[in-house]
C-alpha positions in Angstrom: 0.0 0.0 0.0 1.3 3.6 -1.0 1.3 5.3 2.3 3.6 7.6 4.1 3.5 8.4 8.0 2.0 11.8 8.4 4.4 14.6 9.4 3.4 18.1 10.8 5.5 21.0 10.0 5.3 25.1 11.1 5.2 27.8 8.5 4.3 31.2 9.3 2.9 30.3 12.5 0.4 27.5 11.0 0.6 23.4 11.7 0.9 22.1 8.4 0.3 18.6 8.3 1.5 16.2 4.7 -0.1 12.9 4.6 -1.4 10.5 2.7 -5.3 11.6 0.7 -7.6 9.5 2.4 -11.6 8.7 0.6 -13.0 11.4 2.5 -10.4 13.9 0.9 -12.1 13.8 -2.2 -14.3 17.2 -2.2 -11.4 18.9 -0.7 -9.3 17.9 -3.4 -12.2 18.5 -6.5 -12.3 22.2 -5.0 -8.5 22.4 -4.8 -7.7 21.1 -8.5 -10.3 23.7 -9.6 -9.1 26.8 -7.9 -5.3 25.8 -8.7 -6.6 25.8 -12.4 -8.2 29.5 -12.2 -5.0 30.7 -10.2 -2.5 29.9 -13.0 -1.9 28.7 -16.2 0.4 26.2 -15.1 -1.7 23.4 -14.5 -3.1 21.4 -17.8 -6.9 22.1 -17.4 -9.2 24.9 -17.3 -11.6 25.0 -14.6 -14.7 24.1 -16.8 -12.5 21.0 -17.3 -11.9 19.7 -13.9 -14.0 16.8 -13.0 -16.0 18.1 -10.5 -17.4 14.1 -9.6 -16.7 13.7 -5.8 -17.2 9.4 -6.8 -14.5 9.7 -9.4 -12.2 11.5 -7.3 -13.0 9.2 -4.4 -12.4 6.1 -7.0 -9.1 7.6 -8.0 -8.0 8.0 -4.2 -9.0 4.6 -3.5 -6.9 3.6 -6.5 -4.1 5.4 -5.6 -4.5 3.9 -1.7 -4.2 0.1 -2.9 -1.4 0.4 -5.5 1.9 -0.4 -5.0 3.7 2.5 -6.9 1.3 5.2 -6.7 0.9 7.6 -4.3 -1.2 11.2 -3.4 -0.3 12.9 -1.1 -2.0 16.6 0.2 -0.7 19.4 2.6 -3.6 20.6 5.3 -3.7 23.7 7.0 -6.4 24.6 9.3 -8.3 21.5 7.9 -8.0 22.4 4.5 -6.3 21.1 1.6 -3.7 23.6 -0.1 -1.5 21.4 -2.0 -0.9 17.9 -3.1 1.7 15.6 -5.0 0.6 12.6 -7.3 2.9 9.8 -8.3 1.3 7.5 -11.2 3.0 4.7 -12.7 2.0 2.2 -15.4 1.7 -1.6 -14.9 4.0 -2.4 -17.9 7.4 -4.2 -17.0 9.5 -1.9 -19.4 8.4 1.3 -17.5 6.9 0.3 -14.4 10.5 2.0 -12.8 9.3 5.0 -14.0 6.9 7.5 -11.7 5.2 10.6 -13.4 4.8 13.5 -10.9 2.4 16.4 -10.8 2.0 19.2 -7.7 0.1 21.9 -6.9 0.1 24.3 -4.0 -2.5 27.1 -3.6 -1.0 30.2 -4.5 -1.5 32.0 -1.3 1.2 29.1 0.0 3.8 29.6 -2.4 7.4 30.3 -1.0 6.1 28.7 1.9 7.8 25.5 1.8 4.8 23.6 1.3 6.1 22.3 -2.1 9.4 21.2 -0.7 7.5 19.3 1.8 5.9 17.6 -0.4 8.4 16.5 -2.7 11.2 15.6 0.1 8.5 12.8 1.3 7.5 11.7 -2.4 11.4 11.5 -2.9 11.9 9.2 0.4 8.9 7.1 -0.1 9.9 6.6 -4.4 13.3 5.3 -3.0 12.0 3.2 -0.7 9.7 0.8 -2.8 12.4 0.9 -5.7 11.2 3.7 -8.1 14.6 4.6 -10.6 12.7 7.4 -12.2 10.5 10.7 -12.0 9.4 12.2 -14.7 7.2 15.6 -15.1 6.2 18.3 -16.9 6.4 21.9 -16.7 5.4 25.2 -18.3 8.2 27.2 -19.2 6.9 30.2 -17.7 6.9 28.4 -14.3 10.4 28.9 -13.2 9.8 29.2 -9.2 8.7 25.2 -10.2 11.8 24.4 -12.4 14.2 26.2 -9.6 12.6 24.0 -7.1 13.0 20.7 -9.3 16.3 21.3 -10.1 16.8 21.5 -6.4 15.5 18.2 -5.6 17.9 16.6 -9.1 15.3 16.9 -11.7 16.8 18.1 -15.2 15.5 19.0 -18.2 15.1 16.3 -20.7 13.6 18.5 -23.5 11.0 20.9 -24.6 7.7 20.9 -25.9 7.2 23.8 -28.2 3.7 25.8 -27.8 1.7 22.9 -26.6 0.4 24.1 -23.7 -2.8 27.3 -24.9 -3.4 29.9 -22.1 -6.0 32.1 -24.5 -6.0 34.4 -26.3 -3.8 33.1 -29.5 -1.3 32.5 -26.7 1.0 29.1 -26.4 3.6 28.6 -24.1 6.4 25.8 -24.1 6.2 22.6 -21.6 9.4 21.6 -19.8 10.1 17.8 -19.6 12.2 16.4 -16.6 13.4 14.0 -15.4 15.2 12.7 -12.3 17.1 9.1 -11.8 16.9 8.2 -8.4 20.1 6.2 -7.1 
């Protein structure tokens, strides 16, 4: 089972607690994906386009709880969710070493050390059931995400030119990294 043990950190005064999504996380993290998508145009989906089905995202927590090499995991402060980290992997033997990442924060958290939280428990808990690789993607624009990667041994692996439409005739470039975990 893809479960961490819950730690509790201080910023700015405030218990933040990272743990593992439970069932009952699943509004809480429908609400989140949505506002994270009409705070920046670094995540893939518009709001319209998040999947506002509390059973789906239950399903997908549930999932996520009973595999092996996947994991989601979601900062709390003041009993509400302001980030999380997802780890998926794909049953086939050729890449099943391989982990794709995706984070969010709430904006109002940024700088806070919420993200770096996150990923230095994904990056002990990935060693420690035998992942070799992360992979991710990230828009170009989004360097405060690409410093903080890079921090934690990411590199960039290539670029995706204009595939990622903000509006307004307007494309940006995606970033793909990756990090080999030793």
């Amino acid at each position: 089972m893809a479960t961490i043990i819950s730690k509790y950190y201080k910023i700015n005064e405030k218990k933040v607690e990272i743990r593992n999504a439970i069932i009952s996380d699943a509004y809480q993290m429908v609400e989140l994906v949505r506002k994270l998508a009409s705070e920046t145009k670094f995540m893939m989906r518009e709001p319209d386009e998040v999947n506002t089905e509390i059973e789906d995202q239950e399903k997908r927590i549930e999932t996520l709880l009973k595999s092996d090499k996947g994991l989601l995991l979601v900062s709390v402060v003041d009993d509400q969710i302001v980030g999380f980290l997802v780890i998926s992997t794909r049953d086939l033997r050729r890449v099943k070493h391989s982990g794709n990442l995706v984070i969010g924060v709430e904006k109002k958290y940024w700088g806070t050390g919420i993200a770096k939280y996150l990923m230095e428990e994904m990056l002990n808990w990935s060693k420690s059931i035998g992942l070799r690789r992360l992979e991710l993607d990230v828009v170009e624009e989004n360097t405060r995400g690409i410093e903080l990667y890079k921090k934690y041994g990411f590199k960039v692996e290539g670029k995706k030119i204009e595939d990622h439409y903000v509006g307004n005739g307007q494309y940006l470039n995606t970033i793909m990294m990756g990090n080999i975990i030793n």
